[in-house]
N, C-alpha and C positions, 0 to 999 in steps of 0.2 A: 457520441461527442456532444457537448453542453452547447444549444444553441441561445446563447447569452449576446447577440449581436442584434441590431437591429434591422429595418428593411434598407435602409441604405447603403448596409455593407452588403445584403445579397444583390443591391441593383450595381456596385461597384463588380464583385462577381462574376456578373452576369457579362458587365461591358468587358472584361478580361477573354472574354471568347467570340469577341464579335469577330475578331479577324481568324476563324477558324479555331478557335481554342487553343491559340499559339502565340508564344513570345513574340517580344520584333526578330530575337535569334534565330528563331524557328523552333523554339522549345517549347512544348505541351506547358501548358499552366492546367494544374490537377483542379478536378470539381472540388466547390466548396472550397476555395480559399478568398481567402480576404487580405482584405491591403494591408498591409505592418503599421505600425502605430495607431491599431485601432483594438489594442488587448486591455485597455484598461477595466472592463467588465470581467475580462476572462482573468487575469491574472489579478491575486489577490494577496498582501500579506499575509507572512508564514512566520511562528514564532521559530527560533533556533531548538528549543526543545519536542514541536510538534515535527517538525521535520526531521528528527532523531527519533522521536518514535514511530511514525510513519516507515523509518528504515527496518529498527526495531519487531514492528509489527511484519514486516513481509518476512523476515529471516524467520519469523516463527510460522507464521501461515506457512511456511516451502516447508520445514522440520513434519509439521502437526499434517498435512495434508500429503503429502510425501506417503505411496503406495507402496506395500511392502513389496519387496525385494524389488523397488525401482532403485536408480542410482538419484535420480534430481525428484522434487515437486513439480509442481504445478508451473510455478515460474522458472527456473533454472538459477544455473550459478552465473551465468553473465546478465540475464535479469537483475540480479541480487546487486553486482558489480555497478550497472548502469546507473540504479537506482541509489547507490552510495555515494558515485560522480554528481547528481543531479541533487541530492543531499548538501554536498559541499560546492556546489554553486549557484544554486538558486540566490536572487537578492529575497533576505528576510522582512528587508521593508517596503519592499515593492513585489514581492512574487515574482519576480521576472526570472525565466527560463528559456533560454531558445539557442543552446548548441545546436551545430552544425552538425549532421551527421557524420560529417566529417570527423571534427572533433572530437565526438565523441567514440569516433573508432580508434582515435590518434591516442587520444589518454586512456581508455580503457586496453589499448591493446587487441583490440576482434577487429576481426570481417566484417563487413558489410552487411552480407547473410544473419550473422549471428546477433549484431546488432538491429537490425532490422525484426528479428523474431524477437527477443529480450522484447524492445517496444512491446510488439504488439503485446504478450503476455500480460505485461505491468499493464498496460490497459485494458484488456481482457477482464481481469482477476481487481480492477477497481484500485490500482496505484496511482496511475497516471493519465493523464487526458492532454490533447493535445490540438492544437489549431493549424490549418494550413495557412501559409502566408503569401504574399505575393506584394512586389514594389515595382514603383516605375523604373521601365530601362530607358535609359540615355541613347537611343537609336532613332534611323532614320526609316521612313515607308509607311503605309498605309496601317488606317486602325491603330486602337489601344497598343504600348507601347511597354509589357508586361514583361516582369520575370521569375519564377519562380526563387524565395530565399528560406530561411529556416524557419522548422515550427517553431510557434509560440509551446511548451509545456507548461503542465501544472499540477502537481504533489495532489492526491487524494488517501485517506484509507476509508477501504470498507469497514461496513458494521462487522464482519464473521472475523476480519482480521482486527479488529479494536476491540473483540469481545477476549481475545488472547492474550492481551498486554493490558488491558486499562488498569487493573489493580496494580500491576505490581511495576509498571515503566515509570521511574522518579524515586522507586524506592529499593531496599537492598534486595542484591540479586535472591530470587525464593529459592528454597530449597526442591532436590526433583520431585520428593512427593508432592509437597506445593505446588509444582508444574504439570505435573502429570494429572491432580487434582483441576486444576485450570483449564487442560486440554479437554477432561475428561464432560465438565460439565459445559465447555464451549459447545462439540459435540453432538450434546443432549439438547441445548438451544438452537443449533440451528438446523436440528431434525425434528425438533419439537418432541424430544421422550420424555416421560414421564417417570416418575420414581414409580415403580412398580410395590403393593401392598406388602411382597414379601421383604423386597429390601427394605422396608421403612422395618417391619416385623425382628427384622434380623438385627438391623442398626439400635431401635429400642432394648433388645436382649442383651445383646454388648453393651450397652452404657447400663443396663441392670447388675451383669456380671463384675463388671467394673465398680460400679458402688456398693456392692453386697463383699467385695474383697477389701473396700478402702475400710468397713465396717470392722470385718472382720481383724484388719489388721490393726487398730484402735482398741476392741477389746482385747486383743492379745496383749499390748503393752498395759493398757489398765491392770491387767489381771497377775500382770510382771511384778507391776508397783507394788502391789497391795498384797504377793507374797515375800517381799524382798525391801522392807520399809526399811528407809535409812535414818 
């Protein structure tokens, strides 16, 4: 997780567990959370089209990374879901993100379980990143007077998954050899392969055979002409 906060908010933190590590409820406040209205560092403008390719981009990363004879990728299909919810609510002028998890079980439809892996995934695989939070409770007793509430999130794509879609997300959908041509050299970049002497050998022969036939097909008509003058 991006640690874009200050010492302030770790010394605010800190005073969140002086009474034990514990709400005034008697509820565990999680390490490393910070006090709510303090994401403006973390949370940042998102255009409406980067955050459609960003979606964009994970649906292909699960296709292209997807092991044979698995049923899902990397991320999963309520990965995929979660990630489309948070698509369509993020604010685009402020970056702001922070269902409930609640909520986000309620409109998505999952578990708990299911949602709780889906996260981790998308941040795992460099979708999502996320801030722990914590706000004052209105209680009585000793010590800081804390409560746990919802993350702050926030939209990312990786490089391996933007190296899939950058050409061709804005423009008409490609054809599959065109995809597969895409995948293939994705691939190649992010294992570092190299075009091997023969394929380059092989590829020059073919665009040989190819213009020694366009030639060919030229004089034929020439020679059509010139016994057949009109």
């Amino acid at each position: 997780m991006s640690r874009d906060f200050n010492g302030l908010d770790l010394v605010e933190a800190v005073a969140s567990s002086l009474s034990g590590g514990r709400a005034g409820g008697g509820q565990p406040v999680r390490r490393h959370s910070y006090r709510a209205g303090r994401e403006g560092v973390f949370w940042r403008p998102i255009a409406r089209p980067e955050a459609q390719r960003i979606l964009y981009a994970a649906k292909r990363f699960e296709r292209v990374e997807r092991k044979p004879g698995s049923r899902t990728g990397p991320l999963g299909a309520v990965a995929l879901e979660v990630l489309e919810l948070f698509v369509n609510l993020v604010s685009y002028r402020t970056g702001q993100l922070d269902p409930s998890l609640e909520t986000i079980m309620r409109l998505c439809r999952r578990s708990k379980d299911a949602v709780v892996r889906a996260l981790a995934n998308l941040r795992r695989h460099g979708f999502l990143d996320w801030l722990r939070r914590y706000v004052p409770a209105d209680r009585a007793g000793p010590g800081p007077q804390v409560q746990q509430t919802s993350n702050a999130y926030r939209l990312s794509l990786p490089a391996r998954a933007a190296a899939l879609v950058g050409r061709w997300f804005g423009a008409p959908p490609p054809s599959d050899d065109a995809l597969r041509r895409s995948e293939a050299t994705a691939h190649r970049e992010a294992w570092g392969w190299e075009e091997s002497p023969l394929a380059g050998a092989v590829a020059r022969l073919g665009q040989a055979i190819k213009d020694r036939a366009e030639r060919e097909s030229v004089h034929r008509s020439e020679s059509q002409s010139q016994l057949n003058p009109r």
